[in-house]
N, C-alpha and C positions, 0 to 999 in steps of 0.2 A: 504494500500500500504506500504510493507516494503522497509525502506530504502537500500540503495549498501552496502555492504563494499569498503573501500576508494580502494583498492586492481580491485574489479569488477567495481569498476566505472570509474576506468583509462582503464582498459580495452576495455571495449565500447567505452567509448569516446573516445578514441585513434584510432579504430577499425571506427567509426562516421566522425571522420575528414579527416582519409585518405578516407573514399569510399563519403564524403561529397564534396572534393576537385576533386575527378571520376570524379561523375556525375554531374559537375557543367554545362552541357550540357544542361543538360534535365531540361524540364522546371518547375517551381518550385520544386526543390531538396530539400527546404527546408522539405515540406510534404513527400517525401520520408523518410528524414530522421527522421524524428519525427515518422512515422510507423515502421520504423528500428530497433528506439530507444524501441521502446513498444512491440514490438515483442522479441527484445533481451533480452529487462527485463523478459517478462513473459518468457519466454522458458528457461531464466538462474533460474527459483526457481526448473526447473523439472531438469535443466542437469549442473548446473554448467554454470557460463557468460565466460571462457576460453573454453570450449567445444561448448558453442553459437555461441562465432565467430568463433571459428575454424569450427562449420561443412557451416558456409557462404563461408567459402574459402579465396581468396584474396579480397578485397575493390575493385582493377582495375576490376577485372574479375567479378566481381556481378555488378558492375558500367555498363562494356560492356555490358550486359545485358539486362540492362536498356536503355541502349541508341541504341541498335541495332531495337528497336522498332518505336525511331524517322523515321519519312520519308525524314529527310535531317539532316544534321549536323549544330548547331546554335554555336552561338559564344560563349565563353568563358570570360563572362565579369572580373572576376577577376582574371583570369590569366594576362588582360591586364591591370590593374590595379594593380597590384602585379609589374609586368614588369618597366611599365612605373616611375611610384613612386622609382624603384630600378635605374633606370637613371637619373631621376634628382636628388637623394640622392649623385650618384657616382658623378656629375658632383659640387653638393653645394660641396663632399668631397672633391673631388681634388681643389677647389678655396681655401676649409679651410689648407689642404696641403701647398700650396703655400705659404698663407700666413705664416705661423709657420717658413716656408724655408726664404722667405723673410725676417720677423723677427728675426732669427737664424743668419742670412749672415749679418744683420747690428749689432746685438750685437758682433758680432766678430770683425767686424771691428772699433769696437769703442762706436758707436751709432752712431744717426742721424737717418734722416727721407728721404725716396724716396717718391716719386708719379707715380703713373702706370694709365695709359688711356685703357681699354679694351671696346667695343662695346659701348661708350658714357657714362661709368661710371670712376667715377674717382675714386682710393684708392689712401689716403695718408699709409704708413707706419711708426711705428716711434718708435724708440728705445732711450731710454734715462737710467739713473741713477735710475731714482724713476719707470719704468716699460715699458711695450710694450702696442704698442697700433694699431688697426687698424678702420681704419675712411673709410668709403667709401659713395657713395649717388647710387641710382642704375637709371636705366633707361628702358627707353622701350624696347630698344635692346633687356637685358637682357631678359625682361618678355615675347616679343616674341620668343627668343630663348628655354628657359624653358616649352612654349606652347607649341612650335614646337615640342620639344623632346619627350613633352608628347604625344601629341596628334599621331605620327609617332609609337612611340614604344604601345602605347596603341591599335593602330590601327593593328598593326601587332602580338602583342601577344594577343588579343582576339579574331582574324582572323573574322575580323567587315563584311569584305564582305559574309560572313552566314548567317549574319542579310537576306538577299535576296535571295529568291526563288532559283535564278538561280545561286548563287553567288557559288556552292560548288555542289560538287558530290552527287547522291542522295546515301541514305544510305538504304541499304537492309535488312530484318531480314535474318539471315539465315534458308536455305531451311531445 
């Protein structure tokens, strides 16, 4: 087995993740892709791995493919998971925002230190001569709410109701 050049091996795998991300439908994509991959190799020693993927086409459109063969449409575990993780990131960022704002607004004014009450957790804030500092304890609120967000957006960007027979349109090959 000869090795890629670094060149044909971003290729493929570049070519790999986009139609890997496709068909994340269909059930074990990983064994798709790993036949993908072995295929692409051997057919790149006769034509070229740029001419490989090129005569596949696009990644979406070989993916539809693949998945026009399903008899219903299943969820998208990582899309929801992609999602969900992308909201509570945004929501730790905007608390870390605030704080920096918070911290900002008392070094201007001098220093000193506030206290802020949100969902049963307490931050102190505290600006001084020797540095900033932020102190908080968290609570269950919080980790209800970060559950909640997850489990809502995970729920909606993996369109979990597929998981169920009936939960989704059936899906047809074309004639």
């Amino acid at each position: 087995m000869s090795t890629l050049p670094l060149r044909d091996l971003l290729v493929r795998e570049t070519f790999l993740a986009r139609f890997s991300w496709a068909v994340q439908d269909y059930p074990k994509p990983d064994r798709l892709v790993r036949e993908l991959r072995r295929e692409l190799t051997a057919t790149a020693t006769d034509v070229g791995m740029r001419r490989a993927v090129a005569d596949l086409g696009h990644p979406r459109v070989l993916a539809e493919g693949y998945l026009a063969s399903l008899d219903r449409r299943v969820p998208r575990w990582a899309t929801g998971a992609t999602w969900a993780a992308l909201a509570v990131g945004a929501v730790a960022y905007l608390l870390v925002a605030y704080a920096f704002g918070t911290l900002d607004t008392l070094e201007d004014l001098g220093g000193g230190s506030v206290t802020r009450t949100a969902l049963g957790a307490t931050t102190v804030y505290t600006s001084t001569d020797d540095g900033l500092s932020v102190a908080t304890e968290g609570s269950w609120q919080w980790a209800v709410l970060y559950a909640a967000l997850f489990g809502v957006v995970f729920v909606l960007g993996s369109r979990l109701w597929r998981a169920w027979p009936s939960g989704g349109a059936v899906r047809r090959a074309p004639a």
